[in-house]
Residue, then its C-alpha position, 0 to 999 in steps of 0.5 A: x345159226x338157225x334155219x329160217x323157218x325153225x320155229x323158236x319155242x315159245x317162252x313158258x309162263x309168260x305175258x303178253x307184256x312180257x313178250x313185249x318187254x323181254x328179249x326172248x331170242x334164243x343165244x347159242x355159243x360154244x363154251x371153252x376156248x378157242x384154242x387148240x386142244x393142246x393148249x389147253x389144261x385137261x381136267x380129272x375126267x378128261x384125263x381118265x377118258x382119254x388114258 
């Protein structure tokens, strides 16, 4: 998802152990289904938004 040469932040207050030991590898991931927006029950502020 990333560029190849985006540079990943480094992982605040860790070891050298720590580095060795944990995965430290950033996740994206979109929340929500994938379903259309049709499918899908709005809540209270969607609603008010979209009036």
């Amino acid at each position: 998802m990333y560029p190849s040469d985006y540079q990943m932040p480094p992982a605040s207050n860790g070891l050298e152990l720590d580095a060795s030991v944990l995965n430290n590898v950033v996740v994206s991931k979109t929340s929500g289904c994938k379903d259309s927006s049709k499918d899908r029950q709005r809540n209270k502020y969607e609603k008010m938004v979209l009036k």
